[in-house]
C-alpha positions as CSV (number, residue, x, y, z in Angstrom):
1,X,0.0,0.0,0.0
2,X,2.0,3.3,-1.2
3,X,1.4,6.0,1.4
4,X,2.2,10.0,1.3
5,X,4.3,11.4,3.7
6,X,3.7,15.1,1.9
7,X,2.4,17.3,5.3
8,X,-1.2,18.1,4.8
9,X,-1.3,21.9,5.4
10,X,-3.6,23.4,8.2
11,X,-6.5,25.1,7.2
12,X,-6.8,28.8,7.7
13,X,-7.8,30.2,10.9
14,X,-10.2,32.5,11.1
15,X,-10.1,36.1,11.6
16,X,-12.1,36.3,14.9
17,X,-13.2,33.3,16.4
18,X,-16.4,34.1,18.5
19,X,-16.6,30.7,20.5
20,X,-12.8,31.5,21.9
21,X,-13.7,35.1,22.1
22,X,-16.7,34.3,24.5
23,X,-15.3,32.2,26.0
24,X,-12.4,34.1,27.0
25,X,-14.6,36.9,28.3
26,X,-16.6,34.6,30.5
27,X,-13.4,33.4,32.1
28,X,-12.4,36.8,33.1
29,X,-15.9,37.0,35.0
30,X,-13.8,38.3,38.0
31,X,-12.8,41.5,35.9
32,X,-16.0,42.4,34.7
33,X,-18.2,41.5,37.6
34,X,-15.5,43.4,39.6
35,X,-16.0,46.5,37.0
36,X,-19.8,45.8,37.2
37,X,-19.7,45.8,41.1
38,X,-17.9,48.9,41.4
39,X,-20.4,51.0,38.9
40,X,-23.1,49.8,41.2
41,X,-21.2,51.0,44.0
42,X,-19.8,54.2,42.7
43,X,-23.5,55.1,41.2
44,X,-24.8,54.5,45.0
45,X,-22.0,56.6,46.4
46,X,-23.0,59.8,44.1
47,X,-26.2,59.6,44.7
48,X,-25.7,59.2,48.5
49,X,-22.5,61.9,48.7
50,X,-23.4,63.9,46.1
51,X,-27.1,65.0,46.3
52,X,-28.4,66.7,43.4
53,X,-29.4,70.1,44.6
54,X,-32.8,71.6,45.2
55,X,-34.8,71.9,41.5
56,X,-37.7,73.5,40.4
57,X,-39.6,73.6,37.1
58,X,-42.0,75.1,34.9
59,X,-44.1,75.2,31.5
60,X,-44.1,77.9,29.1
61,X,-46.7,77.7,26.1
62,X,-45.2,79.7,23.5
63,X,-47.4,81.4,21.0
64,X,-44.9,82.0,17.0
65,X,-46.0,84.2,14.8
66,X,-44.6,82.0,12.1
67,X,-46.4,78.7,13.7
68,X,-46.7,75.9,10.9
69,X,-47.9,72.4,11.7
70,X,-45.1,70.8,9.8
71,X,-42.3,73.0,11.7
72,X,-39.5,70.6,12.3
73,X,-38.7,72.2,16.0
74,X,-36.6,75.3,14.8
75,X,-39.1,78.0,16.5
76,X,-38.7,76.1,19.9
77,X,-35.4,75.5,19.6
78,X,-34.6,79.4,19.3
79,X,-36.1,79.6,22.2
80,X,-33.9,77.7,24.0
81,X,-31.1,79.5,23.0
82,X,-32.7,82.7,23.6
83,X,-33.5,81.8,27.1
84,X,-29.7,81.1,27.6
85,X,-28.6,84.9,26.9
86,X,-27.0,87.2,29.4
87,X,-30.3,89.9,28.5
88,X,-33.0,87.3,30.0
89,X,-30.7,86.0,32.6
90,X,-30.2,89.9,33.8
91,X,-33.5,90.3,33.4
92,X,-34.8,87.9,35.6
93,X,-31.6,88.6,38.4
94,X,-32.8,92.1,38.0
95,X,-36.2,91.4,39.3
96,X,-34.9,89.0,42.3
97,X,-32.4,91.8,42.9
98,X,-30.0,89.7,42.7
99,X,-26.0,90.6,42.7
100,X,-24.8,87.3,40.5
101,X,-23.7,87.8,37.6
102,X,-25.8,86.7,34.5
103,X,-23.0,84.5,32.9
104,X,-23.2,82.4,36.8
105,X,-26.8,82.5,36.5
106,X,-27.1,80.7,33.1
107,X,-24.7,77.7,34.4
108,X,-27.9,76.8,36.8
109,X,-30.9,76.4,34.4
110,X,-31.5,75.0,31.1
111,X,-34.6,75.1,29.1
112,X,-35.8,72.4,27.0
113,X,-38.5,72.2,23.9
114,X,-40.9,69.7,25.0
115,X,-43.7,70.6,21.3
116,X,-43.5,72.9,18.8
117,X,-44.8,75.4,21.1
118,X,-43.8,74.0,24.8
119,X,-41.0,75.2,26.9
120,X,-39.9,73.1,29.7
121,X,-38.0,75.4,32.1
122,X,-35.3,74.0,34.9
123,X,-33.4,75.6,37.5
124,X,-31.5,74.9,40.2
125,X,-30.8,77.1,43.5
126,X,-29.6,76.9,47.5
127,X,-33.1,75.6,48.4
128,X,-36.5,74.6,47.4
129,X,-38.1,78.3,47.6
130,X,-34.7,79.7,46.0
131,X,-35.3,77.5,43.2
132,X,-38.8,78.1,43.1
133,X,-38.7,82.5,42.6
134,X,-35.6,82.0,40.4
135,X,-37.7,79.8,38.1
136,X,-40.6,82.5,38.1
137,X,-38.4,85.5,37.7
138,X,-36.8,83.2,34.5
139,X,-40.0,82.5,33.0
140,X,-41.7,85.7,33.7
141,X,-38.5,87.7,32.5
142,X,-38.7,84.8,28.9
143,X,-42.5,85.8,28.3
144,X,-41.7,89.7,28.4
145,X,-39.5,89.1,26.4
146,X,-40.8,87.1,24.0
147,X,-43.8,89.6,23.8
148,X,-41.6,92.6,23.8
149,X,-40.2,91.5,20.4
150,X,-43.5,89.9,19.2
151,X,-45.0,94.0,19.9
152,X,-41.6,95.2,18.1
153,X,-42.0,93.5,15.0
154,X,-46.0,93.7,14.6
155,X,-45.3,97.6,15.1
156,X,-42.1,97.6,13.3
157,X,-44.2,96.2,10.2
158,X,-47.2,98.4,10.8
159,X,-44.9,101.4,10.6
160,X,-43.4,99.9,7.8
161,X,-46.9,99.5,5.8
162,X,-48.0,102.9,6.5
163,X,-44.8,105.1,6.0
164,X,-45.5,103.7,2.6
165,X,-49.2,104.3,2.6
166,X,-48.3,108.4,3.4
167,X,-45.5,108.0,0.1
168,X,-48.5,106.9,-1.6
169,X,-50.8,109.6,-0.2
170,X,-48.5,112.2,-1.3
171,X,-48.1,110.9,-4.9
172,X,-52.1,111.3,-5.2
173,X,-52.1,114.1,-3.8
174,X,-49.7,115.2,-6.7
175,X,-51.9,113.7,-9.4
176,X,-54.7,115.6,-7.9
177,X,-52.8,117.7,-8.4
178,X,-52.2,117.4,-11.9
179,X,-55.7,116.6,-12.7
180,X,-57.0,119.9,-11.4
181,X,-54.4,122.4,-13.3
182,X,-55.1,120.2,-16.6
183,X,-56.1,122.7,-19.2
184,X,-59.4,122.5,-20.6
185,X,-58.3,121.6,-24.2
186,X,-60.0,118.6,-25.6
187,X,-57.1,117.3,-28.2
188,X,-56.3,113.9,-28.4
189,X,-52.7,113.9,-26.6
190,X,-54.7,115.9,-23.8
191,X,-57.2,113.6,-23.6
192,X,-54.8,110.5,-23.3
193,X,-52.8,112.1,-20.7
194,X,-55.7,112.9,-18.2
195,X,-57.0,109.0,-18.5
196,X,-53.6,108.0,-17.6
197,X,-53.4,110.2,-14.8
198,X,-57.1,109.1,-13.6
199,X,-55.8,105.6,-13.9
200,X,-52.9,106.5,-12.0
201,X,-54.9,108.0,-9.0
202,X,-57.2,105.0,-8.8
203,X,-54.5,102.9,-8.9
204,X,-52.8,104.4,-6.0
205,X,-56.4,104.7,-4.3
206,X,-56.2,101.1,-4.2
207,X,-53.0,101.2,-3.0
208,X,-53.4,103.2,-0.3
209,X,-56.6,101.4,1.3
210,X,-54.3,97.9,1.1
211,X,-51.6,99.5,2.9
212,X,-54.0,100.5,5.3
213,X,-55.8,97.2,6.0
214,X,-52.3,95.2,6.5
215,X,-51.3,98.2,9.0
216,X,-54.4,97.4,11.1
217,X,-53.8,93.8,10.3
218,X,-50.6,93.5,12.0
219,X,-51.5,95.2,14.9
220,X,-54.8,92.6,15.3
221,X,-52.9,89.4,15.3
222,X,-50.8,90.5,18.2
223,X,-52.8,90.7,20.8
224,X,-53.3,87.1,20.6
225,X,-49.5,85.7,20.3
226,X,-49.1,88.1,22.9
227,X,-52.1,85.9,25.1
228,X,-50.8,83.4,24.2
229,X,-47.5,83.2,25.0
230,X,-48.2,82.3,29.0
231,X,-46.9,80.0,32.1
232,X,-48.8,77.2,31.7
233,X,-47.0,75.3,34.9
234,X,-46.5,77.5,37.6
235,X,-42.9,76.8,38.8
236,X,-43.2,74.0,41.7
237,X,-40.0,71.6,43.6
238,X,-38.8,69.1,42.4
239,X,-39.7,66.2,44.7
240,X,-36.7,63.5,45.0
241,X,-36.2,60.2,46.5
242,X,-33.2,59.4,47.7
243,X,-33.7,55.3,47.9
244,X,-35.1,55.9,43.9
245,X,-32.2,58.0,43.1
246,X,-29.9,55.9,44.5
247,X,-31.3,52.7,42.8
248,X,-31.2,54.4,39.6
249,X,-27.6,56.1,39.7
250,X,-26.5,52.3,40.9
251,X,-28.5,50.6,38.1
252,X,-26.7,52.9,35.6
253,X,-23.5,52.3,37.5
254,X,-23.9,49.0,37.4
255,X,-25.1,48.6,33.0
256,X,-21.5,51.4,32.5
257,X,-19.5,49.0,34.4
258,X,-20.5,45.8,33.0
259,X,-20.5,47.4,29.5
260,X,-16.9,48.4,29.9
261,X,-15.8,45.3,32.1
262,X,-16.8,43.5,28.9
263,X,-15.4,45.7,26.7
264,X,-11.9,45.7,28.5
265,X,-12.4,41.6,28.6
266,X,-13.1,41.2,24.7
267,X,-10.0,43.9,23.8
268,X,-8.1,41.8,26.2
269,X,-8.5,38.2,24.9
270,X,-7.9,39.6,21.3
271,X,-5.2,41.0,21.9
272,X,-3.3,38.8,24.3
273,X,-4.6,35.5,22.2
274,X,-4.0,32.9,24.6
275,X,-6.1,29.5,23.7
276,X,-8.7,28.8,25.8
277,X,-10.4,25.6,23.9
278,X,-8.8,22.2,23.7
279,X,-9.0,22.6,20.0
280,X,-6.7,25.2,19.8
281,X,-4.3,24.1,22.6
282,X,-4.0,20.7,21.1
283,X,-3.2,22.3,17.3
284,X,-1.1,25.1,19.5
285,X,1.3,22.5,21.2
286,X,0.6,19.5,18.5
287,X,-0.9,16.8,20.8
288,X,-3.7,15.9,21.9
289,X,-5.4,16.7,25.6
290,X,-5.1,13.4,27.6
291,X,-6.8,15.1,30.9
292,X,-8.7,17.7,32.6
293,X,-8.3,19.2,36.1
294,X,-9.7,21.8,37.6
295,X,-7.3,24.5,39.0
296,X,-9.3,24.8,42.4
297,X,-10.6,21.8,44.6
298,X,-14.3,22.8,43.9
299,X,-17.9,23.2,45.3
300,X,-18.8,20.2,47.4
301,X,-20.8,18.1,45.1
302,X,-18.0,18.5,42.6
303,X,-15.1,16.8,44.7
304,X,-16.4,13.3,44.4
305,X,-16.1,14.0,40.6
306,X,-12.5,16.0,40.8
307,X,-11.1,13.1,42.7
308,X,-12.5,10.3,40.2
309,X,-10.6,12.1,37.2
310,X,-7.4,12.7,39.0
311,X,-7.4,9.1,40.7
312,X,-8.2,8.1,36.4
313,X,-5.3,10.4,35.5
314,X,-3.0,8.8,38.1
315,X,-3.8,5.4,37.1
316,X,-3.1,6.3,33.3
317,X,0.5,8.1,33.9
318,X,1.6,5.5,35.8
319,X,0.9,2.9,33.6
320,X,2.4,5.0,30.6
321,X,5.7,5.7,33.4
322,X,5.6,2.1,33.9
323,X,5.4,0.8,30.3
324,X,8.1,3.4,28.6
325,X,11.7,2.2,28.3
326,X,12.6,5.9,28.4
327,X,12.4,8.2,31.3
328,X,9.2,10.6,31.4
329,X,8.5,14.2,32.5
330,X,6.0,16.4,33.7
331,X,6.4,19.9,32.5
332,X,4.0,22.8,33.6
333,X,2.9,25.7,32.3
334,X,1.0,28.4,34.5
335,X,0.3,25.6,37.2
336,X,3.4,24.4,39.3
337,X,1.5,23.7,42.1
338,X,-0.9,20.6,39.9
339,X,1.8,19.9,38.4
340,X,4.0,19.0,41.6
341,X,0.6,17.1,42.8
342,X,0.0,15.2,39.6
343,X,4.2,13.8,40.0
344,X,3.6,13.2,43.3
345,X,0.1,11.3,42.8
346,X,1.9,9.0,40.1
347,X,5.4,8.6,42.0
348,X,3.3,7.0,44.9
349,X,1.7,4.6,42.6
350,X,4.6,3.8,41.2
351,X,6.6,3.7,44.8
352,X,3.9,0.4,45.4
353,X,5.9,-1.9,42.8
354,X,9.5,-0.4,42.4
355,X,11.5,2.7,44.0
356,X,10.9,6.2,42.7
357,X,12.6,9.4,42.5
358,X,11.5,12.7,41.5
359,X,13.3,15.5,40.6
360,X,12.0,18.5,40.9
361,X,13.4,21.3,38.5
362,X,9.9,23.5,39.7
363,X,10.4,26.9,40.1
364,X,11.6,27.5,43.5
365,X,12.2,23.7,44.5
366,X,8.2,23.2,45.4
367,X,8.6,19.4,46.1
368,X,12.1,19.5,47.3
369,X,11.3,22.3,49.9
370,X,8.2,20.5,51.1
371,X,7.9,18.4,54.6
372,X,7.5,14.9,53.1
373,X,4.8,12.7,54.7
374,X,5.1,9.0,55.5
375,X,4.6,6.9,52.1
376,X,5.8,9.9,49.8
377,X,9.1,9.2,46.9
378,X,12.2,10.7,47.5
379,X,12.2,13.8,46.1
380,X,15.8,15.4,44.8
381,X,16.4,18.7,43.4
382,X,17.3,19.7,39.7
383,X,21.3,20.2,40.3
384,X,21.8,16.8,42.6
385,X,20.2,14.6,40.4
386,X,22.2,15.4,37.7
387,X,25.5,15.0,39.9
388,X,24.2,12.0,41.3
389,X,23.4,8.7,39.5
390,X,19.5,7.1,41.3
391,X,19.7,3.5,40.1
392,X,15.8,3.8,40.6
393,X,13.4,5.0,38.3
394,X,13.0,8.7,38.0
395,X,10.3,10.9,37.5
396,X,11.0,14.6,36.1
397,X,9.1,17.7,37.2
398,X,9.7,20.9,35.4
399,X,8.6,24.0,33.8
400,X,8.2,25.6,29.8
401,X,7.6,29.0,31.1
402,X,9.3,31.9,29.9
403,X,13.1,32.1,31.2
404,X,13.2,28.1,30.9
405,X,16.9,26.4,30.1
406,X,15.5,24.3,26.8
407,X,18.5,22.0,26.7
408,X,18.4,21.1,30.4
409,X,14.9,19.3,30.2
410,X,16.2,15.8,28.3
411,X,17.9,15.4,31.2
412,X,14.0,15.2,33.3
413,X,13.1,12.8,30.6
414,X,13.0,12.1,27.2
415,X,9.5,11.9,26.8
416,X,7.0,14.1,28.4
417,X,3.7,15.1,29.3
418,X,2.8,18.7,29.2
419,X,0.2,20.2,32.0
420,X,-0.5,23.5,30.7
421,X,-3.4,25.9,32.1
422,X,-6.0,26.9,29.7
423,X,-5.7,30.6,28.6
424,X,-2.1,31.2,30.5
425,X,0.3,30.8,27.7
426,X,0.0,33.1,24.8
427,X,-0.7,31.1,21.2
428,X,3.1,32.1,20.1
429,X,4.6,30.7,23.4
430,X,2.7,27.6,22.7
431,X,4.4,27.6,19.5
432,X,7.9,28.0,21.1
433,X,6.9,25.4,23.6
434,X,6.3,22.8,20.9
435,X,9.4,23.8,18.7
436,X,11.7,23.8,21.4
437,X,10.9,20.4,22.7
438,X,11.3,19.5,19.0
439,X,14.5,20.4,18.9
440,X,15.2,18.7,22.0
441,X,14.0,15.4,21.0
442,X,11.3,15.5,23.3
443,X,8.4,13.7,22.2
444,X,4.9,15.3,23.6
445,X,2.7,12.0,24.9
446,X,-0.2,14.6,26.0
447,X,-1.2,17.3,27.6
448,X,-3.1,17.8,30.7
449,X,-5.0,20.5,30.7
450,X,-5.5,22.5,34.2
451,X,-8.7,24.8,34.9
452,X,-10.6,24.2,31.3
453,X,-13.8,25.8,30.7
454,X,-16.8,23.4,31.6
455,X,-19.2,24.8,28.4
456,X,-16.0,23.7,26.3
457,X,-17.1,20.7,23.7
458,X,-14.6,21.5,21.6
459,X,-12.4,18.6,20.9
460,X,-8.8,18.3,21.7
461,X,-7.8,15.4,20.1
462,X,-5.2,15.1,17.2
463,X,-6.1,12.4,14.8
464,X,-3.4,12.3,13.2
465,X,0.6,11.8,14.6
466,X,0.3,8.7,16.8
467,X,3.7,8.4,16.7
468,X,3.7,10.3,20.5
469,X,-0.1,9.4,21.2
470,X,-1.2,7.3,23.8
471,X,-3.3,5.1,21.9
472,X,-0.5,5.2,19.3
473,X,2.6,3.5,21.5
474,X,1.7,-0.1,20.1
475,X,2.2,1.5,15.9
476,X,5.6,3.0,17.5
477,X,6.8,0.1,18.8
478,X,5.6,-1.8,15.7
479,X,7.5,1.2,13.2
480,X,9.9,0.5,15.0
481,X,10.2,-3.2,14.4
482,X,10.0,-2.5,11.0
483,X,6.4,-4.4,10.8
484,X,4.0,-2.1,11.3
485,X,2.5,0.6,8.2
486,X,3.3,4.0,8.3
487,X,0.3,7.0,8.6
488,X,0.2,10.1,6.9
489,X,0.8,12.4,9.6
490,X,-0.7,15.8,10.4
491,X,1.9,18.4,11.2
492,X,1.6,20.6,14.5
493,X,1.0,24.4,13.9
494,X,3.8,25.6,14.7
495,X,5.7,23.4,12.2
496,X,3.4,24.3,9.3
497,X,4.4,27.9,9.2
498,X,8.7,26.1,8.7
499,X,9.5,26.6,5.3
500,X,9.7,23.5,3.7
501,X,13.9,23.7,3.1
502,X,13.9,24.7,6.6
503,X,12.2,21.4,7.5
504,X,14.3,19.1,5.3
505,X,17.4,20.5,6.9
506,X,16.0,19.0,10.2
């Protein structure tokens, strides 16, 4: 059977992966519940320590001269920035005789255009009854004027009008004029010029009465703007309550918090990219997950469960310790602490049939410092073991984090297993992880994977390259032999993105 040994390439990753992305943010619960938390705290605290101060409020109907039923909200909006002028402020100060200054006066009320023709009025001020006569000295200051220039343009246009109706009178009076010193001569140019000037003086009769009736016009329709531009809401306190202010401020605390705990969560994982899913650990490191552990010992209807998969865990490192001709390691990454209690779990299984050592190359000696109990292996550090020869078998314990001596880990074993926490190692470090023990000659059996995420379904198996798989040690063996039939092979991540020279010069 003719088989291809050509490396199948990976296919692409995608440019955001959601299911990682989620559930990256919903690991870091304890960031944006914190940020969550403190909104609704900090929302409580304003409302508690910061009051808002006394308000009072009031309606002003305002009657346009230029009123359509299709107006947009530009006549109402004017008169919001009128109201917010240093002439009504002084106005209103004036009639509180008050000494502030308009431009300070202005900073403690705003209006707001509830309709086309409704003026909601707020102010602020030392107390309830303060607030209360500001707000009526504002609106009754806005109404004067706002009739004061409705009066000045009705009688600015009715002055307009009839300057123009006493031109006209004057013009007639001349054709009168005209008409009168005519001569009596009945020629034909005489007669055509005294029709056009009795033309001309009807014409300008006409004129005259129009001007007129638009003068008295104007001046009609503003006695009704004028009425109707009124307080329609007498100014009245603002009643507050501080439990429903405080509830609210919290609530909005408490949505601003969350929003931006997520926000700071999701910018975060992106950024960062450390693998969070078996799936993309296993690719990441190129083997498969063997185990899970949880980092923590767990609720209390948990434990039974945590201690069933460790004791299985146990059981199956042992066995793979027991069975390999070659010395095996445990190396951790984010999680010295498991990883120490995993070696220690298998060395005492192992201690029941043959003597164990275990040398610990943890950062900061963890096993070797610790006060051994009755039953526990003998437990050496890094440096002695490798300046003294243990006829018994030995278990390695080490780290791949950052700062790690590569070429001093053959000497923990040969073979390892890798107990990595989920979403502690960045995606490149993975990388680096999987090359270096490449170049070390460090076959991966599996990795152990410490605190995963219970809603992950994702799975972390490779099926391809059981040349370091558990389930594949029987093909090795046989490979080996020269017996058994060779695979085509899936290559790890990090060894796709070689170049293929690079790869042949391996």
């Amino acid at each position: 059977m003719t088989t291809s040994t050509t490396a199948e390439s990976p296919a692409p990753a995608p440019l955001l992966d959601l299911q990682a992305l989620v559930v990256a943010v919903r690991r870091r619960r304890r960031l944006w519940s914190s940020l969550a938390l403190l909104g609704l705290l900090a929302g409580a605290a304003v409302a508690v320590l910061l009051p808002p101060p006394p308000t009072a409020v009031t309606e002003v109907l305002v009657a346009h001269q230029a009123d359509q039923p299709n107006d947009p909200g530009t006549l109402i909006r004017t008169d919001v920035a009128l109201l917010h002028t240093t002439r009504i402020a002084g106005n209103a100060l004036r009639s509180l005789k008050s000494p502030e200054e308009p431009e300070d006066f202005m900073k403690d009320y705003q209006g707001l255009g509830l309709t086309n023709n409704l003026l909601q009025i707020t102010v602020t001020g030392a107390s309830d009854a303060e607030a209360v006569a500001r707000a009526e000295a504002l609106a009754d200051a806005f109404v004067a004027d706002h009739v004061k220039r409705i009066r000045e343009a009705a009688n600015a246009e009715a002055t307009s009008l009839l300057d123009q109706r006493d031109r006209m009178r004057d013009e007639l009076a001349q054709v009168n004029k005209a008409i009168g010193d005519a001569s009596p001569d009945s020629g034909p140019k005489a007669s055509a010029n005294m029709e056009s000037l009795f033309a001309r003086r009807a014409e300008l009769t006409s004129r005259i009465t129009d001007f007129g009736q638009r003068a008295a016009e104007a001046r009609v329709g503003t006695p009704q703007l004028v009425a109707g531009t009124q307080i329609v809401d007498a100014p009245h306190a603002v009643r507050r309550s501080l439990p429903r202010t405080a509830a609210t401020d919290a609530a909005i605390g408490l949505v601003l918090g969350l929003v931006l705990g997520l926000a700071v969560a999701a910018v975060g994982s992106v950024v960062a990219d450390r693998p969070v899913l078996r799936r993309d650990i296993a690719a990441n490191l190129g083997a498969s997950v063997i185990a899970e552990l949880p980092r923590r010992s767990g609720r209390l209807w948990r434990r039974r469960r945590i201690r069933a998969a460790r004791t299985r865990l146990t059981t199956s490192l042992a066995r793979t310790v027991r069975d390999s001709a070659e010395p095996v390691s445990l190396l951790e990454l984010g999680c010295a602490r498991s990883a120490g209690t995993i070696a220690l779990d298998v060395a005492r299984a192992l201690a029941a049939e043959e003597p164990v050592v275990v040398v610990d190359a943890l950062p900061g000696l963890l096993l070797a410092d610790r006060r051994p109990k009755p039953g526990d292996p003998t437990v050496v550090g890094g440096e002695r073991a490798a300046s003294e020869p243990y006829p018994e078998r030995r278990l390695g314990v080490g780290s791949v984090a950052p700062g790690t001596a590569w070429t001093d880990l053959q000497y923990l074993g040969t073979r390892t297993v890798l107990v990595v926490r989920a979403g502690h190692g960045s995606a490149a470090w993975l990388h680096t992880v999987a090359r270096q023990l490449a170049d070390q000659h460090i076959p991966v059996i599996g990795v152990v994977l410490i605190d995963p995420d219970p809603r992950d379904r994702t799975d972390g198996t490779l099926w391809d390259g059981l040349d370091t798989a558990l389930r594949g040690q029987s093909e090795r063996a046989a490979r080996q032999n020269g017996t058994g039939r060779r695979r085509t092979e899936r290559v790890p991540l990090w060894a796709a993105r070689i170049p293929d020279s690079d790869q042949e010069a391996r």
